[in-house]
Backbone bond lengths (Angstrom), bond angles and torsions (degrees), N, CA, C in turn:
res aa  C-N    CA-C-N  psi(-1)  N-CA   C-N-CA  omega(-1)  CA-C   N-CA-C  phi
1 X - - - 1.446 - - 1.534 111.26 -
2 X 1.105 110.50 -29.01 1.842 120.33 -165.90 1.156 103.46 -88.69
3 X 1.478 115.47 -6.80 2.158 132.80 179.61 1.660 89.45 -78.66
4 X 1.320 107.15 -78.97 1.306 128.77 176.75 1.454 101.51 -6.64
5 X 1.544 102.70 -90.05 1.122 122.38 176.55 1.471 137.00 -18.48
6 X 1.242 107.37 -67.61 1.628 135.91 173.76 1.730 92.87 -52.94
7 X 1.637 124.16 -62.13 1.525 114.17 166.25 1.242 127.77 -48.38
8 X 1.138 121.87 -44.20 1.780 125.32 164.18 1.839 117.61 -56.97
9 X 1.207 99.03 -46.24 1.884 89.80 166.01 1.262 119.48 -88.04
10 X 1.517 133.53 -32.73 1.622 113.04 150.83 1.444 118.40 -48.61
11 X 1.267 115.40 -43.31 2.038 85.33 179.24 1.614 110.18 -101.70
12 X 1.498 95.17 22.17 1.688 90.79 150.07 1.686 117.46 -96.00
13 X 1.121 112.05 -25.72 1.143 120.10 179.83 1.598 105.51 -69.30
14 X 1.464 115.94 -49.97 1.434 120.78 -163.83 1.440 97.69 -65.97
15 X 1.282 137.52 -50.74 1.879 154.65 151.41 1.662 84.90 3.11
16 X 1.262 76.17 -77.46 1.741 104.85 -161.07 1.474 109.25 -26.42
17 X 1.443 112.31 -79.08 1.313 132.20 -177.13 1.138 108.06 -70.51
18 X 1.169 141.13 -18.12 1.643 122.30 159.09 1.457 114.38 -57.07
19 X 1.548 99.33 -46.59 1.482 91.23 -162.91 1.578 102.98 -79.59
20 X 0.938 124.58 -25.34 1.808 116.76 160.15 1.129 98.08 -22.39
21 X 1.103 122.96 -68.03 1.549 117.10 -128.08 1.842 109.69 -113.10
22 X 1.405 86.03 16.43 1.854 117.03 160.02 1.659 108.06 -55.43
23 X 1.251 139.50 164.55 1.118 160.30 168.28 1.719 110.20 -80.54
24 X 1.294 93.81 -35.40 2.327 94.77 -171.42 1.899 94.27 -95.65
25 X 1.374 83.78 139.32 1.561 101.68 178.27 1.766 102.33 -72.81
26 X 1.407 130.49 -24.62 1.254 123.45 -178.12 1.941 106.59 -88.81
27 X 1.156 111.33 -4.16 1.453 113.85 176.76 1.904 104.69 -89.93
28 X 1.549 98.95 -47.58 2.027 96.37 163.27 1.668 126.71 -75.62
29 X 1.787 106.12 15.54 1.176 94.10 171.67 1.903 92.65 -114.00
30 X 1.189 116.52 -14.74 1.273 114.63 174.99 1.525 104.86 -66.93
31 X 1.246 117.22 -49.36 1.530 130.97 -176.08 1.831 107.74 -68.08
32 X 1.030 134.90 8.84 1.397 146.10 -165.25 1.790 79.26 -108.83
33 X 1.327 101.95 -78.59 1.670 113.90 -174.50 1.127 97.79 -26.25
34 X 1.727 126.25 -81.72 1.401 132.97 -163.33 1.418 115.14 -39.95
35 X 1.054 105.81 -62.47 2.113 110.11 171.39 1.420 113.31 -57.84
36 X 1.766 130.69 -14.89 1.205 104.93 167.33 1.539 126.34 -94.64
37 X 1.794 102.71 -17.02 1.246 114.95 155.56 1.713 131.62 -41.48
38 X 1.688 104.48 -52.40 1.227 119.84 -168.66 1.663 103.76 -65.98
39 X 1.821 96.06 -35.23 1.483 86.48 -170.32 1.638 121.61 -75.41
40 X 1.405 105.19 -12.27 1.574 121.75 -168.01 2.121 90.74 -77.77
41 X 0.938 94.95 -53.51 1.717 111.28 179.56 1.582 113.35 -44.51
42 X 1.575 97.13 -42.94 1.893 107.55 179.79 1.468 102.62 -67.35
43 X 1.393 109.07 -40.08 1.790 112.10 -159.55 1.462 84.86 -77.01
44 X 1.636 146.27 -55.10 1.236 129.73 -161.42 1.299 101.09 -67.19
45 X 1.515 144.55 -15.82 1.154 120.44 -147.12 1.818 86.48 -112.92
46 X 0.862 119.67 -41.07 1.824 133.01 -173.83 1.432 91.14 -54.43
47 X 1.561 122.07 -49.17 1.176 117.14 -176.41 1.626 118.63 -86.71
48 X 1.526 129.07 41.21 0.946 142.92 -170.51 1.586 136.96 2.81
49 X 1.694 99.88 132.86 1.418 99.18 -169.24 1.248 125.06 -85.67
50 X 1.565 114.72 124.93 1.281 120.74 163.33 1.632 117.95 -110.85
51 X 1.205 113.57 147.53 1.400 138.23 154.42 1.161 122.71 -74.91
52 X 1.664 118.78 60.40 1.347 126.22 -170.52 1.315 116.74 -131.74
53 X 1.627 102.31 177.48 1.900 94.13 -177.30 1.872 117.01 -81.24
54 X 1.184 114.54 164.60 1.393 94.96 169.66 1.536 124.88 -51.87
55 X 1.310 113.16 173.82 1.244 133.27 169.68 1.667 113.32 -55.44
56 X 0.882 131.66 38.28 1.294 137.52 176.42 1.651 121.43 -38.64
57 X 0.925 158.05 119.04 1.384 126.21 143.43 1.658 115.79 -99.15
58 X 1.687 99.21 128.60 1.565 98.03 -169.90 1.535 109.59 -82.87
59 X 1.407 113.93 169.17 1.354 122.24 -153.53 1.599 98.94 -86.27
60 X 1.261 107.56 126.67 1.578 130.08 -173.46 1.935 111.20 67.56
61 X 1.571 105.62 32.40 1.912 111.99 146.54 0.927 89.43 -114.50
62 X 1.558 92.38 176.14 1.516 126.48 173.04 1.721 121.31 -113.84
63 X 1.058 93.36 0.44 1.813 112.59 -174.78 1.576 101.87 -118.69
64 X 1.459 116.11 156.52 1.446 123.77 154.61 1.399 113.78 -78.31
65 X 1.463 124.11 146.33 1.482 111.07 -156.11 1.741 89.39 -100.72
66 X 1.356 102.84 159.96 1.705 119.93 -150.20 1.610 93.52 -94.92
67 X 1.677 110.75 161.90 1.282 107.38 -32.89 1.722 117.85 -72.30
68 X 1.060 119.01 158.57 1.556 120.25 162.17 1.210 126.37 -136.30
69 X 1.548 119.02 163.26 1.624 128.06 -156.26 1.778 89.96 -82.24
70 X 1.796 105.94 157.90 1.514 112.12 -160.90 1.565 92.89 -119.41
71 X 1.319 118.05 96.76 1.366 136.43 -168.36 1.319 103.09 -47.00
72 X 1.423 141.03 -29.50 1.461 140.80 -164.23 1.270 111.35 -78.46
73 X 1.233 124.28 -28.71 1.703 113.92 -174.57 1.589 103.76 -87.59
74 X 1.601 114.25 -30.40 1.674 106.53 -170.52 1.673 90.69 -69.79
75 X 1.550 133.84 -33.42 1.625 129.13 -177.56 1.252 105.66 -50.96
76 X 1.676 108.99 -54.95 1.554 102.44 -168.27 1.707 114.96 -73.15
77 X 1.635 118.32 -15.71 1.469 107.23 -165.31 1.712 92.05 -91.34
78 X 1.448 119.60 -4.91 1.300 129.70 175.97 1.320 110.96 -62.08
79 X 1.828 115.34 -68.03 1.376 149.18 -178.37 1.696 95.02 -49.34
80 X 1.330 128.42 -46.22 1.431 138.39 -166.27 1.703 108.36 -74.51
81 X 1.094 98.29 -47.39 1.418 115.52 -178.86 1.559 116.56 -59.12
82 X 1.514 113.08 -45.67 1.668 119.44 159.85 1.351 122.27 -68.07
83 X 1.162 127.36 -16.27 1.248 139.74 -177.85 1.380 100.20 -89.58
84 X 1.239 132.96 -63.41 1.250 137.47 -171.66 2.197 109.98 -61.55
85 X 1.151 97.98 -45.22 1.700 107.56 160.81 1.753 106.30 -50.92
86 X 1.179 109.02 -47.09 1.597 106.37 -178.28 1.315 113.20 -59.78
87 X 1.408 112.66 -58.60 1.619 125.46 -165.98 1.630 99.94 -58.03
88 X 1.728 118.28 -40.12 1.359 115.06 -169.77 1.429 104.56 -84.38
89 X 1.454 129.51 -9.37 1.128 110.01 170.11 2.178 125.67 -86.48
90 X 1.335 78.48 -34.62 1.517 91.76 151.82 1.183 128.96 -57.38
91 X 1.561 117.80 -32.07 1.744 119.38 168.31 1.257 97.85 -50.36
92 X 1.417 97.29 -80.79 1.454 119.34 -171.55 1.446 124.35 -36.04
93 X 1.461 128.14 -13.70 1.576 129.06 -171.67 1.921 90.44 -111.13
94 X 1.141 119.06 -24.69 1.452 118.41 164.06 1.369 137.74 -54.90
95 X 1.969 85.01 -54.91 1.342 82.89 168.02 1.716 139.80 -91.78
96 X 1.401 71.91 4.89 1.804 72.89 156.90 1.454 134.52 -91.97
97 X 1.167 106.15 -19.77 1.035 134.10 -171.80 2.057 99.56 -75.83
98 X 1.456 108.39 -48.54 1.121 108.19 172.67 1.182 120.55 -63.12
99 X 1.884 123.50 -43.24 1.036 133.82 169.07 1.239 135.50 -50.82
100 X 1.812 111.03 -28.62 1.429 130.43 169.14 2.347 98.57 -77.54
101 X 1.162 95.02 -22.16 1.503 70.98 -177.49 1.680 113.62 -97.65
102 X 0.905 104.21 -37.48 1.767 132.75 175.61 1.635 117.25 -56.45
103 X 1.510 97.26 -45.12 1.687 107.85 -173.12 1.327 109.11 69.56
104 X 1.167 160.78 -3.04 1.843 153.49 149.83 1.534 97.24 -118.16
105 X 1.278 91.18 156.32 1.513 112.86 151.38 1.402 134.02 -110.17
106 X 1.660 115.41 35.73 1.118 148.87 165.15 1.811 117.76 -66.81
107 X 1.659 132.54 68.22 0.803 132.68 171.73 1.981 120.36 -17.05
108 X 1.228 111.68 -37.59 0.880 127.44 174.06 1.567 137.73 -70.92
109 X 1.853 94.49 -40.71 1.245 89.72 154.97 1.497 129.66 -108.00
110 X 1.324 103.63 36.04 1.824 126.17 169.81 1.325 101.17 -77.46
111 X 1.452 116.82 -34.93 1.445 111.35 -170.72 1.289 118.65 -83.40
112 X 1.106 114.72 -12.42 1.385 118.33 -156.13 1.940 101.40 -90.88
113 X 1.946 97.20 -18.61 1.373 100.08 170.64 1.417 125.67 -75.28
114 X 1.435 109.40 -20.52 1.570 111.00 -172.10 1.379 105.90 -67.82
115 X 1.409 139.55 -14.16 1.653 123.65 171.79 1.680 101.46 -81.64
């Protein structure tokens, strides 16, 4: 499964960074998505998957009884996941905003406005 895996976030990553480095501002906001996906995918998978019960601790241990799921990576791919919704919605209200002033979404001919 962790083969699988590792193939599904390299060609999410590779997705990703192609379309960065695309010419259309709506292809680097698709490609924003892809790299925050891949990265949420790396953190669940680095932090390894189990098929276990929650984190429990039973009444009078001191441990969660084995095996069990490790509450910190689903927080952080949680914490990542709102963050990454933010940043893409902020793309997204920019580039329209650029697009309403600019008229293309031709990286190329963005530049040609700054003189």
């Amino acid at each position: 499964m962790d083969t699988i895996l590792a193939f599904v976030i390299g060609g999410l990553y590779a997705a990703g960074i192609y379309l960065i480095l695309r010419r259309s501002i709506v292809k680097l906001i698709i490609g924003l998505a892809l790299l925050g996906q891949a990265a949420n995918l790396l953190i669940f998978t680095a932090a390894g998957l189990t098929r276990a019960q929650p984190p429990i601790v039973a009444e009078g241990s001191e441990v969660p009884i084995n095996p069990s799921a490790d509450p910190l990576p689903q927080a952080l791919i949680l914490t990542a996941i709102v963050i990454s919704f933010g940043v893409l919605a902020f793309t997204t209200v920019l580039v329209k905003r650029v697009y309403q002033t600019v008229g293309t979404d031709d990286l190329d001919d963005m530049k040609a406005t700054d003189r």
